[in-house]
C-alpha positions as CSV (number, residue, x, y, z in Angstrom):
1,X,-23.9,56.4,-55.1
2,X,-23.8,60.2,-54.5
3,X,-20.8,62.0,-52.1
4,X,-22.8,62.3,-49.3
5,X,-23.5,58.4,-49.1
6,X,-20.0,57.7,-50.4
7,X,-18.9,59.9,-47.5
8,X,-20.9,58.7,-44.8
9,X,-20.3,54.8,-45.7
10,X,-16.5,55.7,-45.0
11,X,-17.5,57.0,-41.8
12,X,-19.8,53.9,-41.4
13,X,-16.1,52.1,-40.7
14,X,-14.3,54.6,-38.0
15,X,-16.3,53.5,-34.8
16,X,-19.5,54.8,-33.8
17,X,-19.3,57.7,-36.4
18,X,-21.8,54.9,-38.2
19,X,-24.5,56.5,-36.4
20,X,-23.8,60.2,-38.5
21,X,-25.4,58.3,-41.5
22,X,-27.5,56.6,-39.6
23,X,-29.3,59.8,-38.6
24,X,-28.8,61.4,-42.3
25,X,-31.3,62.5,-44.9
26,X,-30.1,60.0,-47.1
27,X,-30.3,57.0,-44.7
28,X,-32.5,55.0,-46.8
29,X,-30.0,55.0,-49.9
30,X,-29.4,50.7,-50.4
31,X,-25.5,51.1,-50.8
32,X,-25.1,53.4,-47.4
33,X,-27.5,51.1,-45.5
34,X,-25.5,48.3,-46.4
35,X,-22.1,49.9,-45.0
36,X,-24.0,51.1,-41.7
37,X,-24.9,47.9,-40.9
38,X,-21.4,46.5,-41.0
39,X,-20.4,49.8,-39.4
40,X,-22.4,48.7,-36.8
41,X,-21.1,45.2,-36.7
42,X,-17.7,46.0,-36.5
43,X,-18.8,48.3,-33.6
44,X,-20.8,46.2,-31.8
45,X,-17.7,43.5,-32.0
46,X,-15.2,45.7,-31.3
47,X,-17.2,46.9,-28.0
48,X,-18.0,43.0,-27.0
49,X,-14.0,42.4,-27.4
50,X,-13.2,45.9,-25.0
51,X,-15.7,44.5,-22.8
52,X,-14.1,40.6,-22.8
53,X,-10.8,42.5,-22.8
54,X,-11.7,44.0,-19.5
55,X,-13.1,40.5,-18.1
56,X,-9.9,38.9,-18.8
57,X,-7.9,41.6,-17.2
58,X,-9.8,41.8,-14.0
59,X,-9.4,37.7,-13.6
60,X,-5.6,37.1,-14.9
61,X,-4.0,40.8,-14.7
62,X,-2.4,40.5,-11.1
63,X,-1.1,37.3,-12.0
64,X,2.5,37.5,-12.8
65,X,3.3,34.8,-15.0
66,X,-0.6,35.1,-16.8
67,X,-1.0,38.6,-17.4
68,X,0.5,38.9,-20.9
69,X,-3.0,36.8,-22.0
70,X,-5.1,40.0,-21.6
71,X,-2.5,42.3,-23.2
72,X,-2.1,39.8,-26.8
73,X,-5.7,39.9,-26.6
74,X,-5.9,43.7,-27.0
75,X,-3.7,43.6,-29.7
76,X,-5.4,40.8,-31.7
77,X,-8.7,43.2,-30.9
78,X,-7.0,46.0,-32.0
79,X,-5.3,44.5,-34.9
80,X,-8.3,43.0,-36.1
81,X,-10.5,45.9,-35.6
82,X,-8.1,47.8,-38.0
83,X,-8.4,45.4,-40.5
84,X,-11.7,45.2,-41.2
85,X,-12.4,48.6,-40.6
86,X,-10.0,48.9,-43.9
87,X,-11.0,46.0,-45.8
88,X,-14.7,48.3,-45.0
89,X,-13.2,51.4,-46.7
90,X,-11.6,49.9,-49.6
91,X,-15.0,48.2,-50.3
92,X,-16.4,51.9,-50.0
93,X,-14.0,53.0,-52.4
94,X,-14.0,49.9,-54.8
95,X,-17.7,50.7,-54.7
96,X,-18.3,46.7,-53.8
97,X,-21.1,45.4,-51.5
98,X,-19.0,42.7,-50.3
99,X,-19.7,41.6,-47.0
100,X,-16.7,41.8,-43.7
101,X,-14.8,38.4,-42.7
102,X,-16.2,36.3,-40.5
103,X,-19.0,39.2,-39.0
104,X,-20.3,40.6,-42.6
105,X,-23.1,37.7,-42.7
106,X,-24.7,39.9,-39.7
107,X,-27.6,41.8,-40.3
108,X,-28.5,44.0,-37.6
109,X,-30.3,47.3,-39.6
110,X,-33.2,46.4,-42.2
């Protein structure tokens, strides 16, 4: 894998920078299209759990004794977000085409 695709694969992991190599010369190289689909994953899940985030707050936030649920849930989104973002980028460095936890089985670009 050349720099360019090395770099934009690490990108593919920081939130919707995915779409930089997405929209590169060399979008068609196999090793960055696999990293900018699980860029895109992560994105797409880490936008559904801001959105349920938001759902949560709006029903339980004014209530006293229940709005700690939506807080712990941003932090398990954020925390988990962080994750695979990294376990992304050391699989960019390590050069591996090893698929995320739990969301890696998702293919979204062909």
């Amino acid at each position: 894998m050349n720099n360019d695709a090395k770099t934009f694969s690490y990108l593919a992991y920081v939130g919707p920078l995915f779409l930089v190599g997405l929209f590169s010369d060399i979008r068609r190289d196999p090793t960055l299209r696999f990293h900018l689909n699980q860029g895109c994953v992560l994105f797409l899940c880490e936008l559904a759990g801001m959105i349920l985030h938001s759902i949560v707050n709006a029903i339980l936030g004014g209530i006293i004794l229940l709005n700690l649920i939506p807080a712990l849930l941003f932090v398990f989104i954020g925390i988990a977000s962080l994750a695979l973002s990294l376990i992304g980028i050391f699989n960019v460095a390590g050069n591996r085409l090893s698929p995320l936890p739990v969301i890696g089985v998702v293919n979204i670009l062909r």
